[in-house]
N, C-alpha and C positions, 0 to 999 in steps of 0.2 A: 368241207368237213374232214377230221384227222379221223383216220384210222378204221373205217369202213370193216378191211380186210383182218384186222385184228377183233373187233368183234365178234365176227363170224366163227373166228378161230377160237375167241371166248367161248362161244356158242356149242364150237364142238367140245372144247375143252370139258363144261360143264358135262355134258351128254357122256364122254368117255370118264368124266370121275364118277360117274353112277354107276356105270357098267362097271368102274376098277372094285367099287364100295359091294356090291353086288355079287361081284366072282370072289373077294373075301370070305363074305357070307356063302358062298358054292363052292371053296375047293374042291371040297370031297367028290362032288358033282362032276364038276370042269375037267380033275383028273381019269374022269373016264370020258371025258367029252361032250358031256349032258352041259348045253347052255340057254337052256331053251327057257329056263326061270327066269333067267337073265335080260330076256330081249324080247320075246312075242308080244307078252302082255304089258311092258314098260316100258317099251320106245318104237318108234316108226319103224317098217320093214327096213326103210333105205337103209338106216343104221345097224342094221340087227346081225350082219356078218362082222362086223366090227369086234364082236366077243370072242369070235372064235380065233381072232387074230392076237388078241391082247389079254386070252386066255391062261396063255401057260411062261412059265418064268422071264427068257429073256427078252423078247418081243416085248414083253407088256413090260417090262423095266423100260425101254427103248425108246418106247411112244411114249412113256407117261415123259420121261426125262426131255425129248424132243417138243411136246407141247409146254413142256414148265421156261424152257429155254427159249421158245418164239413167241409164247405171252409176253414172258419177261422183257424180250425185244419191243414189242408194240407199245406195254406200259412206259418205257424208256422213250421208244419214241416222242410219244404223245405228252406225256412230262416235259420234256426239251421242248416241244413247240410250245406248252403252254407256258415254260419259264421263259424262252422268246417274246412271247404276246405282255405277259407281265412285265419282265423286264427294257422292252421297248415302250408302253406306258409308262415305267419309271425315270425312265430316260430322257425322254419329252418332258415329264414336268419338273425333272429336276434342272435341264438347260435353260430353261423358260423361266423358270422360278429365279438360277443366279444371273442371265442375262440381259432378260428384261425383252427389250426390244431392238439392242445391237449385241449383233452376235458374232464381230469379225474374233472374237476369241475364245471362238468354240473351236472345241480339237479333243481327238482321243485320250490320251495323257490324262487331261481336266476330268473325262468323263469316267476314266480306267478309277480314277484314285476319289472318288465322290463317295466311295460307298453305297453306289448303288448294287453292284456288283459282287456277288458273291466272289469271295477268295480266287476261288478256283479259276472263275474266269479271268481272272486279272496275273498276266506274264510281263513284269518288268515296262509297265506303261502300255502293254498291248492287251486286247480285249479279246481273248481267244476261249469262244462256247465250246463243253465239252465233246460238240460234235464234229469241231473243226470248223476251217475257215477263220473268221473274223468278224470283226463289229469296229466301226470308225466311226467317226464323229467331225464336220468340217463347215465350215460358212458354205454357205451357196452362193452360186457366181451372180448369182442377180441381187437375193435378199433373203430371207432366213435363213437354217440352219440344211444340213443333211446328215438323216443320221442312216448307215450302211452297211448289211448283212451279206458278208459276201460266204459261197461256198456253203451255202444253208440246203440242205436235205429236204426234199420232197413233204415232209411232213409239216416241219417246219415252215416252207417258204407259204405252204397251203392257209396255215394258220395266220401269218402275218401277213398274207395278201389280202386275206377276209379280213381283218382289222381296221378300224378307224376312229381315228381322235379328229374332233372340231379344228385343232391346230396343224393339222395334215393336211396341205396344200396339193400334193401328190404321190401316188406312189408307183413305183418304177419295176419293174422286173424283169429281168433281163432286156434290157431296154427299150421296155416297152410301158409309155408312160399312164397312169390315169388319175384325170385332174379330180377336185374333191366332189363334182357334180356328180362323179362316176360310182365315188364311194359312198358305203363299203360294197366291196366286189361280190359279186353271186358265185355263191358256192362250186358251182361246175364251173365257173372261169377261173376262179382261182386254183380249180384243181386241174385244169386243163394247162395254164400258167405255169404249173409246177410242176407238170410230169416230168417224165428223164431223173439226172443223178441230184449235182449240184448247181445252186443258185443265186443269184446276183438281187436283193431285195434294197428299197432304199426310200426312205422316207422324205421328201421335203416338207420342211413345220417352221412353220410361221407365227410368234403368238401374236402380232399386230392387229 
């Protein structure tokens, strides 16, 4: 599962825009340090020293700005794995659709300029996600294709280790293989698969 920890911080998020909506309605209040309309009767005790911190000018600019910034972070994330997961299903069916069932001329280049790929990812025939690293594309030494997410971010590598298409023979991550009887992967192994920075992910697809 992406993005656990960003929830949570939704969670708070929401919780401290009550309390920001709340001390609006109580300046007058707040200014002398009365926050008790605020918090007793409309939110949990755990929460309720929270007003007195995000009460008066800068502070509460601070944290409001600081929470808009590390949502903003988690929605971003979790966007990039979910353009991952889409655009590795479009990927697979676009190889398979012009290959057929020989695939010694599959290559990045072919996959960069297919249009599968938004603009942005595509650098001069290289397949470079705005999160960094890379995406390739190459025959496999035995028989189908390999398509390869290198340098993919924790959130990311999560989302596409849980993934699976019929045409997916295997999936690899950091070299550790698992064949299609395996897939798709359980949510705590592929989140255990992904912990640490960056990542090595790689699809072998087959459509025979």
């Amino acid at each position: 599962m992406v993005g656990a920890g960003c929830h949570t911080l939704a969670t708070v998020s929401s919780t401290v825009g009550l309390y920001l909506a709340c001390i609006v309605d109580h300046e007058r209040d707040l200014q002398h340090g009365v926050a008790v309309s605020c918090s007793a009767e409309m939110h949990p005790p755990a929460t309720q020293g929270a007003v007195l911190v995000i009460g008066y000018g800068f502070p509460r600019l601070a944290l409001t700005l600081m929470l808009i910034l590390t949502l903003a972070g988690c929605d971003k994330g979790e966007n990039f794995a979910l353009q991952a997961r889409n655009l590795t299903r479009q990927s697979i069916a676009h190889v398979n659709a012009l290959y057929g069932n020989t695939f010694e001329g599959v290559n990045t280049v072919s996959l960069a300029t297919s249009g599968v790929f938004p603009s942005r990812y595509v650098h001069s025939g290289r397949i470079i996600p705005p999160w960094g690293g890379s995406l390739t594309a190459r025959p496999a030494d035995n028989y189908g294709w390999l398509l390869i997410w290198k340098g993919v971010p924790p959130a990311v590598c999560t989302q596409l280790a849980e993934w699976y298409d019929p045409s997916v023979q295997d999936i690899t991550v950091d070299g550790r293989a698992f064949a299609a009887g395996l897939l798709p992967l359980a949510p705590s192994t592929a989140q255990t698969l992904c912990s640490g920075s960056r990542h090595r992910v790689s699809f072998h697809i087959y459509a025979g």
